[in-house]
DRENDO-1510 file (C-alpha; in Angstrom, 1 decimal, always signed):
<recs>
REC; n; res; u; v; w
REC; 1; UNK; -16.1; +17.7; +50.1 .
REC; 2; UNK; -12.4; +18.3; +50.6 .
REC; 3; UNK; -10.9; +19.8; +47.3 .
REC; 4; UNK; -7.9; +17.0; +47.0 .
REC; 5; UNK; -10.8; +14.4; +47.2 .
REC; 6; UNK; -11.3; +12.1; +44.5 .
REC; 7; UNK; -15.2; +12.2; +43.4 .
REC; 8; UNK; -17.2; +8.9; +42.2 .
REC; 9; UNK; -19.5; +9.4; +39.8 .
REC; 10; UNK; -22.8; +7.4; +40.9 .
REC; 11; UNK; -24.2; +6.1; +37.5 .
REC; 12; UNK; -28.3; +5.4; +37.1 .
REC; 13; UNK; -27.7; +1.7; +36.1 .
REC; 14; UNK; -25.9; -1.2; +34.1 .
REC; 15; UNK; -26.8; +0.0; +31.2 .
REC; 16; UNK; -25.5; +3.6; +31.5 .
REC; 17; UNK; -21.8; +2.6; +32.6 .
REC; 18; UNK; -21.6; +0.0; +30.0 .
REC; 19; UNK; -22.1; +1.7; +26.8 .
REC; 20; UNK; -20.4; +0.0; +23.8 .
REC; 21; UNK; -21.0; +3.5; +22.0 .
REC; 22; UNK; -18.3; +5.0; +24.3 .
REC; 23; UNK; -15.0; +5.0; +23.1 .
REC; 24; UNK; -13.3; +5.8; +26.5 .
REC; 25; UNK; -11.5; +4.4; +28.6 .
REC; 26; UNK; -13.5; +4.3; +31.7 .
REC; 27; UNK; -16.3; +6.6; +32.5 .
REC; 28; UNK; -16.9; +10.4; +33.3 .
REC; 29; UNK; -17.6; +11.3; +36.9 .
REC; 30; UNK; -15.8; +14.9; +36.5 .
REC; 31; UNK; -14.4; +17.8; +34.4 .
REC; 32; UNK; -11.4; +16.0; +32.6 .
REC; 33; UNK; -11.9; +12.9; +35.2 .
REC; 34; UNK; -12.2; +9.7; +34.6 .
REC; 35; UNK; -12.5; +6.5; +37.0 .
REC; 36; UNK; -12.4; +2.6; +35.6 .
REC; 37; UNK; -13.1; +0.0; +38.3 .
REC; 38; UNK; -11.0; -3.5; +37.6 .
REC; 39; UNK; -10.8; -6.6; +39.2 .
REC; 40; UNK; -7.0; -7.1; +38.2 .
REC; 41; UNK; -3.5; -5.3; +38.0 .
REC; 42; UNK; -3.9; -1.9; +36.6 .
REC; 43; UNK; -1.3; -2.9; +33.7 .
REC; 44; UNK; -3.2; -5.8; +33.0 .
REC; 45; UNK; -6.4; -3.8; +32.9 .
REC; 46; UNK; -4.9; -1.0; +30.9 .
REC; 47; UNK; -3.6; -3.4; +27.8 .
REC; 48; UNK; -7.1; -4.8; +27.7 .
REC; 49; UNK; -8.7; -1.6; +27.1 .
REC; 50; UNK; -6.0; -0.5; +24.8 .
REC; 51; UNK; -6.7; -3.5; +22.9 .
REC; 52; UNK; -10.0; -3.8; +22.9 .
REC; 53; UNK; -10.7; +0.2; +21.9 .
REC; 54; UNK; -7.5; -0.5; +19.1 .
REC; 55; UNK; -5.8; +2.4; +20.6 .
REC; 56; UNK; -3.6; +4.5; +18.1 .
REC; 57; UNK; -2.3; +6.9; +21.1 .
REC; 58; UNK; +1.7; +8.4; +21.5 .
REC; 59; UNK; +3.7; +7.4; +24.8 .
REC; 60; UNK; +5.8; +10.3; +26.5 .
REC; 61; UNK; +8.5; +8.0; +28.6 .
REC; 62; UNK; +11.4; +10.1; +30.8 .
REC; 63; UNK; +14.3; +7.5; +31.1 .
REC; 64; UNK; +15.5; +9.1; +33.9 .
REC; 65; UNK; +12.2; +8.7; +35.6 .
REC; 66; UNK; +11.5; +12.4; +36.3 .
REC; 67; UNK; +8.5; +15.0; +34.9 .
REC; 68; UNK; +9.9; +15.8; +31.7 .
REC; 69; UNK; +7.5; +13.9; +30.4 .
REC; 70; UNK; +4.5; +15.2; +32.4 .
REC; 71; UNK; +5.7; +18.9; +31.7 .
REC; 72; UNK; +5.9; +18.0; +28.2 .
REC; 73; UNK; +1.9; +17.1; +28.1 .
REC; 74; UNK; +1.4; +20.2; +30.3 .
REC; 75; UNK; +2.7; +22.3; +27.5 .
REC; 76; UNK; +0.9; +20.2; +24.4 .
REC; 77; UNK; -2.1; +21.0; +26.0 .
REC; 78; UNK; -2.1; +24.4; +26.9 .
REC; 79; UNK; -0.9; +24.8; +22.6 .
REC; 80; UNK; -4.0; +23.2; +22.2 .
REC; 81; UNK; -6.0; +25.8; +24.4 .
REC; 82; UNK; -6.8; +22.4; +26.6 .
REC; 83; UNK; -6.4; +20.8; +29.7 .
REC; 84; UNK; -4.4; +17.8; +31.7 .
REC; 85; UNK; -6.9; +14.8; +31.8 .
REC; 86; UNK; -7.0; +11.9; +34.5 .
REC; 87; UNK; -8.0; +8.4; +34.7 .
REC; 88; UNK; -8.0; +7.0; +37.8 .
REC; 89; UNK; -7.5; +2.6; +38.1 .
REC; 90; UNK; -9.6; +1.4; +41.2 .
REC; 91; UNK; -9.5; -1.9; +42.6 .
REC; 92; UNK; -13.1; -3.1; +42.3 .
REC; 93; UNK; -14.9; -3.9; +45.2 .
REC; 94; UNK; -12.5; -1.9; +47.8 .
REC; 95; UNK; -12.4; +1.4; +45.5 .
REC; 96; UNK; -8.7; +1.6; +46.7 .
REC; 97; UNK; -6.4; +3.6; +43.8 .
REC; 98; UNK; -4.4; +1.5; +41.9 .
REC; 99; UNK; -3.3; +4.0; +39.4 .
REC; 100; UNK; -3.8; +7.8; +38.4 .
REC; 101; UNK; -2.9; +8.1; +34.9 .
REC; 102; UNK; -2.6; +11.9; +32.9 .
REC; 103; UNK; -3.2; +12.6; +29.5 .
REC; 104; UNK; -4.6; +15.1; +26.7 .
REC; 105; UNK; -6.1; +15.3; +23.5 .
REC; 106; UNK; -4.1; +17.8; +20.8 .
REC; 107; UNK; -6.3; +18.4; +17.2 .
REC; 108; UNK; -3.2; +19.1; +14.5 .
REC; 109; UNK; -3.6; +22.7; +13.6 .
REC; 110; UNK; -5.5; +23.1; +10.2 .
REC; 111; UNK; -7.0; +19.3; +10.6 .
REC; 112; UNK; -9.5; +17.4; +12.1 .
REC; 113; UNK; -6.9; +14.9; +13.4 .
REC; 114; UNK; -6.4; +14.5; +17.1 .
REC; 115; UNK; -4.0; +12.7; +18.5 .
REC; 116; UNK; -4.0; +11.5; +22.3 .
REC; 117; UNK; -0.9; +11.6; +24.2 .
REC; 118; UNK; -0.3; +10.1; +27.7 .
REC; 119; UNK; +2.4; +10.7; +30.0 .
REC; 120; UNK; +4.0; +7.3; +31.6 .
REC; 121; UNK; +4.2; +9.3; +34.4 .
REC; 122; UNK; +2.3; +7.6; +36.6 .
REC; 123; UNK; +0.9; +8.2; +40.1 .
REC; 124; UNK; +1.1; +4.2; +41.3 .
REC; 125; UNK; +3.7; +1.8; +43.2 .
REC; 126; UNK; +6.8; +1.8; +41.4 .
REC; 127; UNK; +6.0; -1.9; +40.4 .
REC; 128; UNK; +2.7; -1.0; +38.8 .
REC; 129; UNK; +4.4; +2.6; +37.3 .
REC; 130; UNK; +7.2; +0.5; +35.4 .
REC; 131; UNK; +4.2; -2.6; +34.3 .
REC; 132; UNK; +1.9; +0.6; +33.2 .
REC; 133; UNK; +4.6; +2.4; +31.2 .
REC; 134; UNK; +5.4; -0.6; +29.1 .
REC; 135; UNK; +2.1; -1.1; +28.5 .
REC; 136; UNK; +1.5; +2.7; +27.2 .
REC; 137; UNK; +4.6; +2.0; +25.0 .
REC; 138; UNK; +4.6; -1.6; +23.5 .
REC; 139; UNK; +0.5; -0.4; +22.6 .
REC; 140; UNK; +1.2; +2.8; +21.4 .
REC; 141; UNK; +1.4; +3.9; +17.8 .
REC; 142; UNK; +4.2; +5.7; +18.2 .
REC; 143; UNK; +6.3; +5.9; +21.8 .
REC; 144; UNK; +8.8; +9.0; +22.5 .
REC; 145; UNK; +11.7; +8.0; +24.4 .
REC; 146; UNK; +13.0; +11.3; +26.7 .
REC; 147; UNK; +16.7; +10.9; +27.0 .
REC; 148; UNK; +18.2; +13.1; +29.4 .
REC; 149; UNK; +22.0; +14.1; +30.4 .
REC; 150; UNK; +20.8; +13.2; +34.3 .
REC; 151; UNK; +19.8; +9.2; +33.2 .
REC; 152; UNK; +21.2; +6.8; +35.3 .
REC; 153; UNK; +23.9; +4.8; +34.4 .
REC; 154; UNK; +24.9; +7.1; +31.8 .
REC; 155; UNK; +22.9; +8.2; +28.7 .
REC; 156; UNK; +24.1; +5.6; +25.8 .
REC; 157; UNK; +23.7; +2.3; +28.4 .
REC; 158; UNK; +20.6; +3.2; +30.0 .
REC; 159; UNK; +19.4; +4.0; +26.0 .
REC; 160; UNK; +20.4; +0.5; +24.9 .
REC; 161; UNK; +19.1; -1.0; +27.9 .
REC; 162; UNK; +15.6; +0.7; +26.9 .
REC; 163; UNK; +15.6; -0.4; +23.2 .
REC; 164; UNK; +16.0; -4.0; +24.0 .
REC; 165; UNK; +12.3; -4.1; +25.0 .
REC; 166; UNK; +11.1; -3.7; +21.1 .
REC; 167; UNK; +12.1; -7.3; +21.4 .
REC; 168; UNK; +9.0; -8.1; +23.7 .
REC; 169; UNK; +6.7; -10.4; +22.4 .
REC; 170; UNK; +3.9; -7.9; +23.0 .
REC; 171; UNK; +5.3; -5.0; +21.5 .
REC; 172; UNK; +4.2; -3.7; +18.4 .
REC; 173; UNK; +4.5; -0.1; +18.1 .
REC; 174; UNK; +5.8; +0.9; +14.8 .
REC; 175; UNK; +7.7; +4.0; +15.4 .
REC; 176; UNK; +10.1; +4.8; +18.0 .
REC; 177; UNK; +11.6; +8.3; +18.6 .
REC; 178; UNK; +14.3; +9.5; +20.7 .
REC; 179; UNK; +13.9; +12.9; +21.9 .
REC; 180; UNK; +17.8; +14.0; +23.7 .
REC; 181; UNK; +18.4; +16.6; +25.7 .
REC; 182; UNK; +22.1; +17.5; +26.2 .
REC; 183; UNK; +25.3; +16.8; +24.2 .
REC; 184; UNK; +26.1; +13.9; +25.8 .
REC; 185; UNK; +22.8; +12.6; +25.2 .
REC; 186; UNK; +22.5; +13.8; +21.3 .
REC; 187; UNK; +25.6; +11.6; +21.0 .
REC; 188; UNK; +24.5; +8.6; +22.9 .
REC; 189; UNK; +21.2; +9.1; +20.7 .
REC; 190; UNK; +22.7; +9.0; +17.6 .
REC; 191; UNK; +25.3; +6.2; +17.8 .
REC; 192; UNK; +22.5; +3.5; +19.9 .
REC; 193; UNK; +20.0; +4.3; +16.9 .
REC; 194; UNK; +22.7; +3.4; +14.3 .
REC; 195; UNK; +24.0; +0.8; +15.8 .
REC; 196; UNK; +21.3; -1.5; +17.6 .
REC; 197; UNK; +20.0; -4.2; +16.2 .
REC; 198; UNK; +16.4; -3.2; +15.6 .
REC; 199; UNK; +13.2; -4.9; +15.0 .
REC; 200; UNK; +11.9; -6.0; +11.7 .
REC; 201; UNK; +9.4; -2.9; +10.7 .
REC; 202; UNK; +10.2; -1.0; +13.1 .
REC; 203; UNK; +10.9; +2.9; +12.5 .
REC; 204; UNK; +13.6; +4.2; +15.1 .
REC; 205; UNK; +14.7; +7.8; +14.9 .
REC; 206; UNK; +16.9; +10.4; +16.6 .
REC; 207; UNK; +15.6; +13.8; +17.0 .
REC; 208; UNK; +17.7; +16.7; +16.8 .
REC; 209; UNK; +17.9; +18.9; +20.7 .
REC; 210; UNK; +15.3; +20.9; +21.3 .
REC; 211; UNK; +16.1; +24.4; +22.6 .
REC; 212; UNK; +12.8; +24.6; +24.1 .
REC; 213; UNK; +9.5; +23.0; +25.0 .
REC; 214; UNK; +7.7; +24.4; +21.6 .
REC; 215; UNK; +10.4; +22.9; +19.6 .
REC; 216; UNK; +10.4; +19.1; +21.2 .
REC; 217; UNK; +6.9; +19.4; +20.3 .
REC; 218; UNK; +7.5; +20.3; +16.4 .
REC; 219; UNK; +9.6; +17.4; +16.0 .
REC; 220; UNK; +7.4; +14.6; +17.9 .
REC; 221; UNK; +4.3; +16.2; +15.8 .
REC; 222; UNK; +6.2; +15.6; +13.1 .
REC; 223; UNK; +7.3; +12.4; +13.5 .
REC; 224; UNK; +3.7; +11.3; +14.1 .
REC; 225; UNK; +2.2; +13.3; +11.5 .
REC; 226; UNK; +4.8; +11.6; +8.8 .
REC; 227; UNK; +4.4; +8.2; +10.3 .
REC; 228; UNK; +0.9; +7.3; +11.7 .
REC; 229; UNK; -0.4; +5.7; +9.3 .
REC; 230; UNK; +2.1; +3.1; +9.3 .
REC; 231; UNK; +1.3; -0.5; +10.1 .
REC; 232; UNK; +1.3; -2.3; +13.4 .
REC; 233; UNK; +4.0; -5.1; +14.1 .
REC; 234; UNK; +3.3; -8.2; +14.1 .
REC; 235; UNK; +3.4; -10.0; +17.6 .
REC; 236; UNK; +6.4; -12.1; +18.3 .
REC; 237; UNK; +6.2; -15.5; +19.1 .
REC; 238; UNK; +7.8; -16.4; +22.6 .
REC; 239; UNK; +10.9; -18.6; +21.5 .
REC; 240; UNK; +11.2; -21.9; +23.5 .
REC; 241; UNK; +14.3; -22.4; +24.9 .
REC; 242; UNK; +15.4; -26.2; +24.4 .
REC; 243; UNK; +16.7; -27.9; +27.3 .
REC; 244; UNK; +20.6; -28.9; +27.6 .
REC; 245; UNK; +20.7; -32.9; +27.2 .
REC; 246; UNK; +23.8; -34.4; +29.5 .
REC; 247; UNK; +25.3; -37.3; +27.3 .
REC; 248; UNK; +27.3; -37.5; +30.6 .
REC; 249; UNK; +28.9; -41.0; +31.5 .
REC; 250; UNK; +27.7; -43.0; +35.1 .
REC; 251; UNK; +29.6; -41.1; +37.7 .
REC; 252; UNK; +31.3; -44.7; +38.5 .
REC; 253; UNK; +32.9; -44.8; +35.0 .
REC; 254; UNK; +36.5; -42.8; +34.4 .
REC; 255; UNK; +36.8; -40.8; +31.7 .
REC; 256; UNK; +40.1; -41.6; +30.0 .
REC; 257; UNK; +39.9; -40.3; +26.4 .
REC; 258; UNK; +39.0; -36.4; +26.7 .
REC; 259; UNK; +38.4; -34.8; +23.4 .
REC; 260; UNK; +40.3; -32.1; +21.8 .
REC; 261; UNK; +39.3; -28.6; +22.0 .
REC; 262; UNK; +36.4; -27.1; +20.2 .
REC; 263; UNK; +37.9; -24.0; +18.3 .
REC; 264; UNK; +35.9; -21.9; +16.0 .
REC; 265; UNK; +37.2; -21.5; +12.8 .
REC; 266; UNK; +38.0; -17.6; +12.0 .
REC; 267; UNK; +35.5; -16.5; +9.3 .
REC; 268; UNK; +37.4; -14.6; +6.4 .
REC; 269; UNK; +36.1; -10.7; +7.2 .
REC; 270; UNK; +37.9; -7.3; +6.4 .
REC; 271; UNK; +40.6; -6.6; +8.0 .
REC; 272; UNK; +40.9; -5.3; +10.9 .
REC; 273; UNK; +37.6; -6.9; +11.7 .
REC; 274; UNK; +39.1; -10.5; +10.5 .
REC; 275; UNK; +42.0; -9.9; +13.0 .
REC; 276; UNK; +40.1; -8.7; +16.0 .
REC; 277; UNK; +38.3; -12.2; +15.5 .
REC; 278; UNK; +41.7; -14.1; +14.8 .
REC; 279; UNK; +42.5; -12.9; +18.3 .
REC; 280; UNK; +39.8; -13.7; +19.9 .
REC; 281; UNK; +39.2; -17.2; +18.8 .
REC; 282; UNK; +42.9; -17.5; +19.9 .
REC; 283; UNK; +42.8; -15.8; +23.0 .
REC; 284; UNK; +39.2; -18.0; +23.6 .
REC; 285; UNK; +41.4; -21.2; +22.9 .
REC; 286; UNK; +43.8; -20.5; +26.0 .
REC; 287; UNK; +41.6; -19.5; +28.0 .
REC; 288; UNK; +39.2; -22.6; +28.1 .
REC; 289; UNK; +42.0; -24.7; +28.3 .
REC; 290; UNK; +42.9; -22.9; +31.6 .
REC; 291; UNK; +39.1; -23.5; +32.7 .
REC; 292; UNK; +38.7; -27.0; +32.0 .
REC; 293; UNK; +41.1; -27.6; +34.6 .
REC; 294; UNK; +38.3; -26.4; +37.1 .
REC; 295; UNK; +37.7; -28.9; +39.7 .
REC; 296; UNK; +34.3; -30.3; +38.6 .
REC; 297; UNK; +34.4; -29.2; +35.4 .
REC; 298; UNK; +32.2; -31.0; +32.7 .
REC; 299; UNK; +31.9; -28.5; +29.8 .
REC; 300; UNK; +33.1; -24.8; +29.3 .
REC; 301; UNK; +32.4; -22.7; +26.0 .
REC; 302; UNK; +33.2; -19.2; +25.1 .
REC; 303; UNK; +30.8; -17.8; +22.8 .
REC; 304; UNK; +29.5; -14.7; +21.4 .
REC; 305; UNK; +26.7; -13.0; +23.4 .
REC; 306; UNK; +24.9; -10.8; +20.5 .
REC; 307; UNK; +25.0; -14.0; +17.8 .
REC; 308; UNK; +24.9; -16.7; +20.5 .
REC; 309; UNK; +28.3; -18.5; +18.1 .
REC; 310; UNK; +31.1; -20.9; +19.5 .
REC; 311; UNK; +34.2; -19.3; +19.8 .
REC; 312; UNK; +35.9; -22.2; +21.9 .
REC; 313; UNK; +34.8; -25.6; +23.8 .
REC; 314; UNK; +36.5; -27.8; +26.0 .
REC; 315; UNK; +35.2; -31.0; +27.7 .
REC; 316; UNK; +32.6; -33.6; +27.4 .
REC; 317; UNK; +28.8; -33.0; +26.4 .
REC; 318; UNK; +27.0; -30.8; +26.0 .
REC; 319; UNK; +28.4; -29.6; +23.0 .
REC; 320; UNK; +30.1; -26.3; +22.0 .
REC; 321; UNK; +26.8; -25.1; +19.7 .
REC; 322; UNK; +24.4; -26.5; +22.8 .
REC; 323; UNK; +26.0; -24.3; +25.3 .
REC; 324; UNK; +26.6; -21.3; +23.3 .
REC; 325; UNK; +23.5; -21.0; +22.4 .
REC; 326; UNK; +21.9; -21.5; +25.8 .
REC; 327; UNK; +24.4; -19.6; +27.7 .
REC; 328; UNK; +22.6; -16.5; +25.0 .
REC; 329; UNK; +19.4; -17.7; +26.3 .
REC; 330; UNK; +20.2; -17.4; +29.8 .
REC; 331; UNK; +22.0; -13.9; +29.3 .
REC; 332; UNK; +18.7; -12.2; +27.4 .
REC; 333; UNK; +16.3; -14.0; +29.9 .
REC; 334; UNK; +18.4; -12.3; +32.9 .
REC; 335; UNK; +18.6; -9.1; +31.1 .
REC; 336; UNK; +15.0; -9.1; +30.3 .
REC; 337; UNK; +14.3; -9.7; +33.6 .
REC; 338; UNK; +16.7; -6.9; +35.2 .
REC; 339; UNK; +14.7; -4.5; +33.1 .
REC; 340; UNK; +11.1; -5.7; +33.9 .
REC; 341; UNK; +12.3; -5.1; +38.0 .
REC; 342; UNK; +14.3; -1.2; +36.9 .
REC; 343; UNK; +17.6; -2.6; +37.9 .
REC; 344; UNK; +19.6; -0.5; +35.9 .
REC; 345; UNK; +23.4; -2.1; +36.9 .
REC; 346; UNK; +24.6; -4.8; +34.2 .
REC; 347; UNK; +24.7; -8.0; +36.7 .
REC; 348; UNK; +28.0; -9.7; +36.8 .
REC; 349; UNK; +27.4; -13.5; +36.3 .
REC; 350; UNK; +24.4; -15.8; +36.6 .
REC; 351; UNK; +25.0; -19.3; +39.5 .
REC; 352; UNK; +22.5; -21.4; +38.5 .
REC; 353; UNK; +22.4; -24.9; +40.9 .
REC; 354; UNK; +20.4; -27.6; +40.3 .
REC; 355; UNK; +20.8; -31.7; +42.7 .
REC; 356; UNK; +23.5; -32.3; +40.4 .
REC; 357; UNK; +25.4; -29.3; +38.4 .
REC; 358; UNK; +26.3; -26.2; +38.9 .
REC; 359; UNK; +26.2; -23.4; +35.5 .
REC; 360; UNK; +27.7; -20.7; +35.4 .
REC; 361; UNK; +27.7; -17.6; +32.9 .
REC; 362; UNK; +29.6; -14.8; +33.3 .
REC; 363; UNK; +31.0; -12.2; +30.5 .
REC; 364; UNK; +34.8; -12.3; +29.5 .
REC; 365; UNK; +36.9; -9.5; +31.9 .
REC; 366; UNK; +37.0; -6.7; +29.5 .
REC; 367; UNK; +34.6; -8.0; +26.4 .
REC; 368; UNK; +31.5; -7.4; +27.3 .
REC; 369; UNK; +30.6; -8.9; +23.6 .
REC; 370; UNK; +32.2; -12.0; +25.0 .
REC; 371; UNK; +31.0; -14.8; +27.4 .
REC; 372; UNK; +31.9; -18.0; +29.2 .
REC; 373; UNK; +29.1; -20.4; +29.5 .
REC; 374; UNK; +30.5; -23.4; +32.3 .
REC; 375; UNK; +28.6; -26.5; +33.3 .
REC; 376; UNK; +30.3; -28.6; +36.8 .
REC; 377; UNK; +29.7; -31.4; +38.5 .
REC; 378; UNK; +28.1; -30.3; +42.1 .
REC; 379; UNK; +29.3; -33.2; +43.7 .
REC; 380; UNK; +33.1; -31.9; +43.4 .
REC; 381; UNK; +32.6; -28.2; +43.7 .
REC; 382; UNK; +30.6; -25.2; +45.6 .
REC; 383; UNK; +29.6; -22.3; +44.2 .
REC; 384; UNK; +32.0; -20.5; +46.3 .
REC; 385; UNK; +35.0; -22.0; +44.9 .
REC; 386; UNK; +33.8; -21.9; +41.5 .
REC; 387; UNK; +33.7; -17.9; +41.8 .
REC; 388; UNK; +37.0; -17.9; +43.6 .
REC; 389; UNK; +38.4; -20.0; +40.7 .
REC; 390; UNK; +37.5; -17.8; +37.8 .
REC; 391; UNK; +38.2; -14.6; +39.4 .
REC; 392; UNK; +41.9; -15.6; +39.3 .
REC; 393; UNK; +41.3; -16.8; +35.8 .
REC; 394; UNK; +40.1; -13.3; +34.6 .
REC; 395; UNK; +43.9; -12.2; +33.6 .
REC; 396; UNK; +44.7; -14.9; +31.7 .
REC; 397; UNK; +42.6; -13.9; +28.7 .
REC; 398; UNK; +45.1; -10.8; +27.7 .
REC; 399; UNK; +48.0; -12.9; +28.2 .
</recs>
């Protein structure tokens, strides 16, 4: 047989490949080669076993998407005089690779404790390597995030677009680690791990830059070493996103008394924090007032994107708190979203049409903490005009 050929194990019987006494992940059919036959997606099959086998395991993900990760676990296990394991995910029936999947074993020097590492990785379609690698991670006990100076966008965004996923429902490693490599990335390391909000329990560290391999290694060990014991989070419930009710009146009826502007009142914060926000409700104020006169227009807010709070409202129903608070939903569903399909650009605004409105959200021209949330009548407006419109709006705010 051809030496890049993928052997199959033949096993004597039911009984044999389902053993409850093994605590592997698929079964032996080859020196450090493993093969697990599913019937779904390889992520899908992957979790299952995770779960099922309560797998306490440490994630190796490159940001960047290259084999930092993979020469990392190279190195681990030749310290531990070892080698590079595989399991290969087969589609049952058809034998067809789904998924080749590397990892190794490492016993902590003067214990009995092993700890098994994979590398996300992945040998699969990007699709299934991006489903796989979350998996690994949100399962993991602890998950090492390699944060290079070559990451795409740039080290600090494409870091804060990673650490959003601790908010997944499914996720609930404990201990997160940041391992940078480069200045720029030491920095982007260190202010995203102060400054992100982070989930409740969970332990997220910056490591210092390792000069070389054997050193990255001392400083993952011991992170695990000091915190593998710690407990699992507990799963998040999926929020439900309550639907917008339209007080609106018949479309035959004029509208002759149109309510004053919603404006936020400015909390009483430390200066200069109290009058960055005295600005912006101000500058908010003006500028909904220029977008209420939209053709179409039923309701426009400005809000804050992290808190998902009013800063300014004009127009009929729904009302300032409704749409703030959904235009937030809609932003973190998008961005969730963005990340589950690798698209690493921030998107520029949502359309959303529906038979009789048109939404619109869309972040404030130069506050990125800032959005407009804008809900039109379809029957008076396009999409294409709508765009048009708010593009020449986007000076007004610094005005």
């Amino acid at each position: 047989m051809p030496a890049d050929m993928m052997a199959t194990r033949i096993m004597r019987g039911e009984k044999e490949y389902l053993d409850p006494a093994e605590r592997e992940i698929g079964r032996l059919i080859g020196p450090n080669l493993r093969e697990l036959f599913v019937s779904c997606d390889a992520a899908e099959a992957l979790r299952q076993q995770f779960e099922h086998l309560e797998s306490r395991h440490l994630a190796l993900h490159d940001l960047a998407g290259g084999p930092t990760g993979l020469q990392l676990l190279k190195q681990l296990a030749a310290m531990g005089n070892g080698s590079i394991r595989q399991l290969v995910i087969r589609q049952q029936g058809y034998g067809t690779t789904l998924a080749t999947i590397r990892y190794a074993d490492y016993t902590l020097p003067g214990t009995s404790t092993s700890v098994r590492v994979y590398s996300t990785d992945v040998e699969a379609t990007p699709a299934a390597q991006q489903a796989i690698a979350k998996v690994m991670m949100e399962l993991a006990q602890a998950s090492v995030l390699i944060l290079s100076e070559q990451v795409a966008p740039a080290p600090a965004h494409a870091l804060r677009q990673a650490l959003h996923a601790v908010h997944s429902a499914r996720w609930v490693c404990p201990n997160l680690l940041v391992l940078p490599l480069g200045p720029n990335a030491v920095s982007a390391a260190a202010s995203q791990c102060s400054q992100v909000v982070q989930r409740h329990g969970l332990l997220l560290r910056a490591s210092p830059q390792p000069a070389r391999g054997s050193d990255a290694w001392s400083y993952i060990l011991g992170f695990w070493q000091k915190n593998s014991a710690r407990g699992r989070l507990a799963p998040v419930a999926a929020p439900s996103l309550a639907p917008l009710t339209l007080d609106l009146k018949p479309a035959g009826d004029a509208i002759t008394d149109a309510p004053a502007p919603f404006i936020a009142p400015t909390p009483r914060v430390a200066a200069p924090a109290a009058a960055t926000a005295a600005a912006h409700s101000s500058s908010a104020a003006r500028y909904v007032e220029q977008v209420r006169g939209l053709a179409g227009l039923l309701a426009c807010c400005v809000f804050e994107v992290a808190t998902g709070a009013p800063l300014a409202h004009a127009g009929h129903a729904p009302s300032a708190l409704d749409m703030a608070r959904q235009g937030s939903n809609l932003l973190n569903a998008q961005h969730l979203a963005r990340m589950a399909l690798a698209l690493a650009e921030p998107a520029q605004e949502l359309l959303i049409s529906s038979d009789r409105h048109h939404q619109v959200v869309r972040p404030v021209p130069g506050h990125p903490e800032l959005a407009l949330h804008a809900l039109l009548d379809r029957s008076k407006t396009n999409q294409s005009l709508v765009r048009f419109q708010l593009q020449r709006l986007d000076g007004l705010w610094s005005r």
